[in-house]
C-alpha positions, 0 to 999 in steps of 0.5 A: 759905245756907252761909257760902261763898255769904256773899260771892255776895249782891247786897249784898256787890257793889261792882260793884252798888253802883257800877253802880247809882249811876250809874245813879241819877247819870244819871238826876239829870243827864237833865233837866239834860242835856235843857235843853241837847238833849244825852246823858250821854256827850255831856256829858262830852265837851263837858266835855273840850272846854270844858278844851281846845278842841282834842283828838284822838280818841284823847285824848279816848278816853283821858280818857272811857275811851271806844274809838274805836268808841264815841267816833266814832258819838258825835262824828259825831252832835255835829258833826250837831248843830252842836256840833263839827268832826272834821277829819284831821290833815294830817300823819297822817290816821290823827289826827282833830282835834275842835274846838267850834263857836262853838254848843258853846262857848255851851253852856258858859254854859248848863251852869255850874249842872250841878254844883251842881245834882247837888251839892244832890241828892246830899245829902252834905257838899263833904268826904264827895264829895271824899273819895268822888270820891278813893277812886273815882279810887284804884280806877279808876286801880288797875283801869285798870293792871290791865286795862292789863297785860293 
């Protein structure tokens, strides 16, 4: 292979080496997730909840990086669930307002061993993730400005 393809080769893609960690991060999380009947997505926006109680669909959008099209169908099956409400805002309809059931608060008690058992699997030191989580942040907030501009 000529020296030009060099930066062609799957080994070379941080693209990959991302995807392919989260995958494998997922996959860490499932039976974690599975004791508390609930998807990775799921999770997460449970996590935002847990932090605020009360958002709006377009800010947890904005915090998941989720749009409203993937969010939605999401938020309807954890209200079926009986883990949220979703209720229009009375002063602008166009706002849905998602609040935690007193069920989806109780899940918080039983998620609390989450991060430290991903930590211990993970099979890296507290500082080598900060740093790792630090320089992830840098980029997705780099590339998140980018494809904003556009």
């Amino acid at each position: 292979m000529s020296d030009r393809y060099e930066q062609l080769k799957l080994e070379h893609q941080l693209c990959f080496t991302i995807y392919a960690t989260s995958r494998e991060i997922t996959k860490v999380y499932k039976p974690l997730l599975d004791e508390l009947n609930v998807t990775y997505p799921q999770y997460l926006a449970l996590l935002v909840l847990w932090e605020e109680e009360e958002v709006s669909v377009k800010q947890m959008g904005e915090r998941l990086y989720l749009d409203s099209g993937t969010l939605t169908p999401m938020l309807k099956r954890m209200e079926q669930q009986g883990l949220l409400t979703r209720q229009r805002s009375l002063e602008d309809e166009r706002v849905v307002t998602v609040r935690l059931t007193e069920e989806g608060k109780q899940l918080k008690d039983k998620a609390c061993h989450i991060p430290d058992a991903v930590f211990s699997m993970s099979n890296q030191s507290p500082q080598q993730l900060s740093h790792l989580k630090q320089t992830l942040n840098d980029l997705l907030a780099a590339l998140h400005t980018y494809n904003s501009a556009k």
